[in-house]
DSSP file (Angstrom, degrees, kcal/mol; ACC not computed):
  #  RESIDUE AA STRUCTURE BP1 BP2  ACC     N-H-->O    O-->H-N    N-H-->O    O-->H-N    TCO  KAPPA ALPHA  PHI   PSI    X-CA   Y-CA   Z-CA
    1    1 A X              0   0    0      0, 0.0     2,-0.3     0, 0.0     5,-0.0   0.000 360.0 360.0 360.0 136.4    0.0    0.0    0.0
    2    2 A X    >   -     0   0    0      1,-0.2     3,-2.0     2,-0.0     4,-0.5  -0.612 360.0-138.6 -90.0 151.3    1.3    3.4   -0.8
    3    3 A X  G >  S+     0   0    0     -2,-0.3     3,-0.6     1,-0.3    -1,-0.2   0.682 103.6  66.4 -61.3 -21.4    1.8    5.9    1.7
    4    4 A X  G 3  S+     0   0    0      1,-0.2    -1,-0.3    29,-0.0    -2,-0.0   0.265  96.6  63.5 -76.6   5.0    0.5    8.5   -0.4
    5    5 A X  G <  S+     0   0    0     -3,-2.0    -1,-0.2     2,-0.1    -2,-0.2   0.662  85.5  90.2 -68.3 -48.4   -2.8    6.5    0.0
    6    6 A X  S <  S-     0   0    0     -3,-0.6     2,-0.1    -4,-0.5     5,-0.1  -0.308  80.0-109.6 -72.4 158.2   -3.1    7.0    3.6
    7    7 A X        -     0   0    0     -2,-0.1    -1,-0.1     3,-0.1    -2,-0.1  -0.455  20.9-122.5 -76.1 140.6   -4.8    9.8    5.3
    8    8 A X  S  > S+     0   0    0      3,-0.2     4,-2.2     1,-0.1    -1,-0.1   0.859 106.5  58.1  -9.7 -81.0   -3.3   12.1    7.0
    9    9 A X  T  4 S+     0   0    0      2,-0.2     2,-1.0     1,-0.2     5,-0.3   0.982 112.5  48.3 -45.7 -75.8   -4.7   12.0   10.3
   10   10 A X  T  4 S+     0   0    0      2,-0.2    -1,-0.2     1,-0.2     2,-0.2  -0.854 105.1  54.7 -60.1 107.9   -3.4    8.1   10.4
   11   11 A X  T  > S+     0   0    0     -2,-1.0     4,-3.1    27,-0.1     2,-0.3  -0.639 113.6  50.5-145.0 -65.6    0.2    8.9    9.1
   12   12 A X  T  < S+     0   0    0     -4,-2.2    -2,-0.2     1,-0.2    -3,-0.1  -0.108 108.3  48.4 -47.0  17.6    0.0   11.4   12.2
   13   13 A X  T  > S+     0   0    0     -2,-0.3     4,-1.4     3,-0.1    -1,-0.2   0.398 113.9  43.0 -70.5 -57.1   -1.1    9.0   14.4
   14   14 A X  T  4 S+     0   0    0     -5,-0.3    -2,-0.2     1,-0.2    -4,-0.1   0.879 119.0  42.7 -64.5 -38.1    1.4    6.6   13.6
   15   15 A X  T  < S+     0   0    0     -4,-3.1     3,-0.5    23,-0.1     5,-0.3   0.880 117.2  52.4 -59.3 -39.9    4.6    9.2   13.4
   16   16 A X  T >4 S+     0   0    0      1,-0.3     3,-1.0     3,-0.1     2,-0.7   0.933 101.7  57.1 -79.7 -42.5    3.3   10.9   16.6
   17   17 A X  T 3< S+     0   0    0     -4,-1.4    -1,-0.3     1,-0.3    -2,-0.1  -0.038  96.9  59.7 -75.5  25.4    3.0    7.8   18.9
   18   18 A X  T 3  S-     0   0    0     -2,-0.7    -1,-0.3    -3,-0.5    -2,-0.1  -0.346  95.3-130.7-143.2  43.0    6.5    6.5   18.7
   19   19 A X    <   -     0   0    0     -3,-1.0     2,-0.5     1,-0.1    -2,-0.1   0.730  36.2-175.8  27.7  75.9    8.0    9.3   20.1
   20   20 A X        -     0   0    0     -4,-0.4    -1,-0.1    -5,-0.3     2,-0.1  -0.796  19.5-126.0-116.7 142.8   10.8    9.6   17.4
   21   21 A X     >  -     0   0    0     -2,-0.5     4,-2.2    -3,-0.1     5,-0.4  -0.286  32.6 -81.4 -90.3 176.0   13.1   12.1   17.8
   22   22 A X  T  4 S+     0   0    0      1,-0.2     4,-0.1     2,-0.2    -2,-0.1   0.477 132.7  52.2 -65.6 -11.5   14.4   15.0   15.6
   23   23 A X  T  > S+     0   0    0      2,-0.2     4,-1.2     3,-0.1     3,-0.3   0.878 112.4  53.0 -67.6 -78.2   16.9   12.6   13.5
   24   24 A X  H  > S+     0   0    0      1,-0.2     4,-2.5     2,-0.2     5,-0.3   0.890 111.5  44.2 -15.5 -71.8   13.2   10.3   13.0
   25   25 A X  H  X S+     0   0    0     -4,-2.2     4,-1.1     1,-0.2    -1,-0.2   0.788 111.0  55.5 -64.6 -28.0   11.6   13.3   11.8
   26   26 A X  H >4 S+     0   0    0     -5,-0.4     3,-2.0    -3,-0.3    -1,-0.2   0.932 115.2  37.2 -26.4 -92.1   14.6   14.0    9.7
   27   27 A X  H >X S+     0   0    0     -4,-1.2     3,-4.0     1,-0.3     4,-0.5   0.725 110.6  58.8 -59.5 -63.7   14.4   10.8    8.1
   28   28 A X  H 3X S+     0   0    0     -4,-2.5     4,-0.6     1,-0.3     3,-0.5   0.779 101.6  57.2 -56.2 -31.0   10.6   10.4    7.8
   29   29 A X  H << S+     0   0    0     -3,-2.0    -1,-0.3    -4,-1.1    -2,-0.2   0.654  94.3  66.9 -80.3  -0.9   10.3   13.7    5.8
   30   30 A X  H <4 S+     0   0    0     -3,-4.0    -2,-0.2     1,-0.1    -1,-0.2   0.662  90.9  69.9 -93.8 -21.7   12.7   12.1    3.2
   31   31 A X  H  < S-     0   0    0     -4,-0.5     2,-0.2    -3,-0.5    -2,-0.1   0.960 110.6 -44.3 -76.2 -75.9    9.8    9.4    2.2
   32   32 A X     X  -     0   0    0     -4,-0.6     4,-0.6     1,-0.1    -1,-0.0  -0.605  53.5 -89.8-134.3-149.5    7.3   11.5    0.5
   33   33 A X  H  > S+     0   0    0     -2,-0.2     4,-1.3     2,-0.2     5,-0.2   0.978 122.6  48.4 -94.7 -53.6    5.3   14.8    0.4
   34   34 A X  H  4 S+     0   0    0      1,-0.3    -1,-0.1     2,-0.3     4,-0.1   0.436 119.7  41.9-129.7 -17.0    2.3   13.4    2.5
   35   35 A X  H >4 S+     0   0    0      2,-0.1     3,-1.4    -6,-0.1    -1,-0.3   0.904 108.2  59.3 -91.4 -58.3    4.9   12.1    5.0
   36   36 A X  H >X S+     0   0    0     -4,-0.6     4,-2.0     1,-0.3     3,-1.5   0.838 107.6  42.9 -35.1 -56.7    6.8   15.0    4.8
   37   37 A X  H 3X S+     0   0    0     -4,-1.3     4,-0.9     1,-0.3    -1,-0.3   0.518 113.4  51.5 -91.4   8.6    4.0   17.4    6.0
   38   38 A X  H <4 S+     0   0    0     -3,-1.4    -1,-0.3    -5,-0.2    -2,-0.2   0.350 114.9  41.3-118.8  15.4    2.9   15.3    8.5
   39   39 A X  H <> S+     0   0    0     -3,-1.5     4,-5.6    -4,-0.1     5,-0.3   0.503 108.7  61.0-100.6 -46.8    6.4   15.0    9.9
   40   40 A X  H  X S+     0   0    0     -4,-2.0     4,-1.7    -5,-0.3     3,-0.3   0.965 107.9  44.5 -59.3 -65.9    7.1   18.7    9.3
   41   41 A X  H >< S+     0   0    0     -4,-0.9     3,-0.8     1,-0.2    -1,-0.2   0.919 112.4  53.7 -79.0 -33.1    4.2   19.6   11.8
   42   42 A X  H >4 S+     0   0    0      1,-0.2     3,-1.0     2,-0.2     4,-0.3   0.937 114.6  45.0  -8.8 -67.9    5.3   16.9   14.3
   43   43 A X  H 3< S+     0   0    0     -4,-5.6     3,-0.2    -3,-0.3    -1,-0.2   0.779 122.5  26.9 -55.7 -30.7    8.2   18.4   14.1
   44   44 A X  T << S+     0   0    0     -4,-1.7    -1,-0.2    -3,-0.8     3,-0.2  -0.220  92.0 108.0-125.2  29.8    7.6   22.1   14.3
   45   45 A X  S <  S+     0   0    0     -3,-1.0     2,-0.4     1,-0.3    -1,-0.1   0.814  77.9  32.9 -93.9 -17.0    4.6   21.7   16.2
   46   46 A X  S    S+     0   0    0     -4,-0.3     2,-0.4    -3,-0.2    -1,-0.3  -0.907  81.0 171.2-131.0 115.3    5.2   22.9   20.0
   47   47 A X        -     0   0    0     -2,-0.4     2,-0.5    -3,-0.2    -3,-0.1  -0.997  20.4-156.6-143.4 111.4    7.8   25.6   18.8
   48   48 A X        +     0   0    0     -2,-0.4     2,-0.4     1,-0.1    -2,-0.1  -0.857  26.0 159.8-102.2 125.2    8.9   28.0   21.9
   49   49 A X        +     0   0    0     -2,-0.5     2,-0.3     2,-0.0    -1,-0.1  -0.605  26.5 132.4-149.0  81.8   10.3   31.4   20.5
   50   50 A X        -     0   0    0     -2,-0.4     2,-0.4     2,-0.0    -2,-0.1  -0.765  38.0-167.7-114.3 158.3    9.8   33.4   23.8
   51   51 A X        -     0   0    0     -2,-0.3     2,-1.0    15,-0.0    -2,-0.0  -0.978  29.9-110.1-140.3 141.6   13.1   35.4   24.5
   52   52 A X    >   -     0   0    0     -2,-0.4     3,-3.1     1,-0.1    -2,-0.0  -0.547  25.0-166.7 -73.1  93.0   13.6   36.9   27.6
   53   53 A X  T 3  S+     0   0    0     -2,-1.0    -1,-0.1     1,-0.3    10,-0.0   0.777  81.9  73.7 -78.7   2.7   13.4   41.1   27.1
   54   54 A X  T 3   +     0   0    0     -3,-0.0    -1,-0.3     2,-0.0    -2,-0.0   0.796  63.7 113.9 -64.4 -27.3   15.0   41.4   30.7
   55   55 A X    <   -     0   0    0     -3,-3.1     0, 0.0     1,-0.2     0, 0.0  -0.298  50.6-163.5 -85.2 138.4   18.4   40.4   29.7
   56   56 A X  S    S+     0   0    0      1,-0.2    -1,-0.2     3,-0.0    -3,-0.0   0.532  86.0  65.1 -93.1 -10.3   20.6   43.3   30.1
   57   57 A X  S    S+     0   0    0      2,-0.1     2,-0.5     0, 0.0    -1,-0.2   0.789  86.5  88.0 -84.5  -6.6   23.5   41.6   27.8
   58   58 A X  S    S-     0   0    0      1,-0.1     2,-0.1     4,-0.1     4,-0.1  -0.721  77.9-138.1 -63.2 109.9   21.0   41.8   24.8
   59   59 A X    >>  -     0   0    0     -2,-0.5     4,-2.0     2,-0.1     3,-1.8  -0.256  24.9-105.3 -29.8 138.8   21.3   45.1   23.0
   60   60 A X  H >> S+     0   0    0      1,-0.3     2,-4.0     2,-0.2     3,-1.2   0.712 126.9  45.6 -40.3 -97.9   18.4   47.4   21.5
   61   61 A X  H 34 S+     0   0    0      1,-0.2    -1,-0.3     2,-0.2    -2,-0.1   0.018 118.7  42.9 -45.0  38.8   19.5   46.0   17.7
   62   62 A X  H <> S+     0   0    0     -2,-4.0     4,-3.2    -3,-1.8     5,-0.4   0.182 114.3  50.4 -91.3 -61.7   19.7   42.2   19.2
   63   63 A X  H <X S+     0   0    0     -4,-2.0     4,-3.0    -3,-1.2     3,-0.5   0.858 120.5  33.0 -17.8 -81.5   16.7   43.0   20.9
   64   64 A X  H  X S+     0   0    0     -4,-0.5     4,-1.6     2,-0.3     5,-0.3   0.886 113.2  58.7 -55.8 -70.0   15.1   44.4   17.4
   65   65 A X  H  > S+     0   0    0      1,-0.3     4,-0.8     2,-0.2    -1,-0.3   0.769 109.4  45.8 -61.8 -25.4   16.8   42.0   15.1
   66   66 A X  H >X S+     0   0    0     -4,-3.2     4,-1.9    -3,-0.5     3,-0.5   0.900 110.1  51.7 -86.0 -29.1   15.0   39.1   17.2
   67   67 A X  H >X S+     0   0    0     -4,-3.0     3,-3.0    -5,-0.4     4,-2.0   0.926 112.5  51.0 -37.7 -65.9   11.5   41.0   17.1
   68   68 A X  H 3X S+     0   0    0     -4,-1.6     4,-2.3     1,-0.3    -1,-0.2   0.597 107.6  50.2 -27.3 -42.6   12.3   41.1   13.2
   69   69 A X  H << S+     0   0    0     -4,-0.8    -1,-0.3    -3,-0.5    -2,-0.2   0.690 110.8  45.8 -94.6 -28.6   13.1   37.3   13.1
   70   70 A X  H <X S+     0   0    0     -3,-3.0     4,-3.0    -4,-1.9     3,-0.3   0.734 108.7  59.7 -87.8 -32.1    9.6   35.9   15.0
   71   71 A X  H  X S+     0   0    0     -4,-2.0     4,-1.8    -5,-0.4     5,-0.3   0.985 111.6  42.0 -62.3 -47.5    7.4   38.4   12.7
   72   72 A X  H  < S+     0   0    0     -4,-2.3     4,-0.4     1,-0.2    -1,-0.2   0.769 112.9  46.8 -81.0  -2.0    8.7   36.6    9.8
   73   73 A X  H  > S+     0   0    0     -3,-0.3     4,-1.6    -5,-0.1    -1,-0.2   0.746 112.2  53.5-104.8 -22.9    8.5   33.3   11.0
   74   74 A X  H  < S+     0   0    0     -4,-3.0     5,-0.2     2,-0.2    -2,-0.2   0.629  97.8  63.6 -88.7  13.9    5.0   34.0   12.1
   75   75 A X  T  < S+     0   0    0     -4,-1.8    -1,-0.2     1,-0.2    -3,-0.1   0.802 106.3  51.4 -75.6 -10.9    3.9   35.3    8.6
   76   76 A X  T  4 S+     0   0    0     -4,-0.4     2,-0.5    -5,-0.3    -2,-0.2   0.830 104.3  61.5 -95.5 -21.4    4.7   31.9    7.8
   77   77 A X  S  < S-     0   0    0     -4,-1.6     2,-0.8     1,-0.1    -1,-0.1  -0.710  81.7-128.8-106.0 138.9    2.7   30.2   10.4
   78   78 A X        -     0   0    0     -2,-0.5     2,-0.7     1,-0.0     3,-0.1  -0.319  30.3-178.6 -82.3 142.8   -0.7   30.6   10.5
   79   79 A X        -     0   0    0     -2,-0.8     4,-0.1    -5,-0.2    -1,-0.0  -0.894  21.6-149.5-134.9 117.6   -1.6   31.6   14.1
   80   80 A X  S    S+     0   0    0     -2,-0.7    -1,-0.2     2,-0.1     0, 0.0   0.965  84.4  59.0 -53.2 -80.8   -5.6   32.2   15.0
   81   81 A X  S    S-     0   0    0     -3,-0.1     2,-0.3     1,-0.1    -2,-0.1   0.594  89.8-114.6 -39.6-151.9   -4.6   34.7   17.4
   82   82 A X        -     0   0    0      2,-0.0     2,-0.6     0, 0.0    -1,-0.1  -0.814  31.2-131.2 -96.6 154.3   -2.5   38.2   17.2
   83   83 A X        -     0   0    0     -2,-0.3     2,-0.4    -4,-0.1    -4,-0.0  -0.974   5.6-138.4-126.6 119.6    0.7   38.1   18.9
   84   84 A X              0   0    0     -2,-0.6    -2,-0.0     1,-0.2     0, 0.0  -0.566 360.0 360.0 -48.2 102.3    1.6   41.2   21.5
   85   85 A X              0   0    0     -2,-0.4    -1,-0.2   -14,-0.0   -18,-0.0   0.351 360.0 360.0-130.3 360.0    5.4   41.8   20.6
């Protein structure tokens, strides 16, 4: 049976529920497209890009250059919410 047969939802069931580490998910996106995006949000699914705006060794332009760097990675992810930065 090809993989590109199965549904989604099972392909994510089956990737999620073996705990496979980021080398797994590697490897599992090399298989096909339908594997691939259901590895890819495995992968990139609980994603922390909080920064700490207390730290005094950070600079204004680190500071700025990180804002810069989570607005573009959330144009790419769709996010229901708005995000306060």
């Amino acid at each position: 049976m090809a993989l590109n047969l199965l549904p989604r939802e099972v392909l994510h069931d089956i990737i999620s529920t073996q705990s496979p580490t980021l080398t797994d998910l590697r490897n599992y996106s090399l298989v096909c497209r339908n594997v691939w995006e259901v590895a890819s949000v495995v992968m990139y699914g609980h994603l922390d890009l909080t920064f700490d705006d207390q730290d005094t060794k950070a600079n204004e332009k680190t500071k700025q250059s990180q804002i810069k760097l989570f607005q573009s990675i959330a144009s790419y992810v769709c996010i229901p919410r708005s995000i306060d930065i």
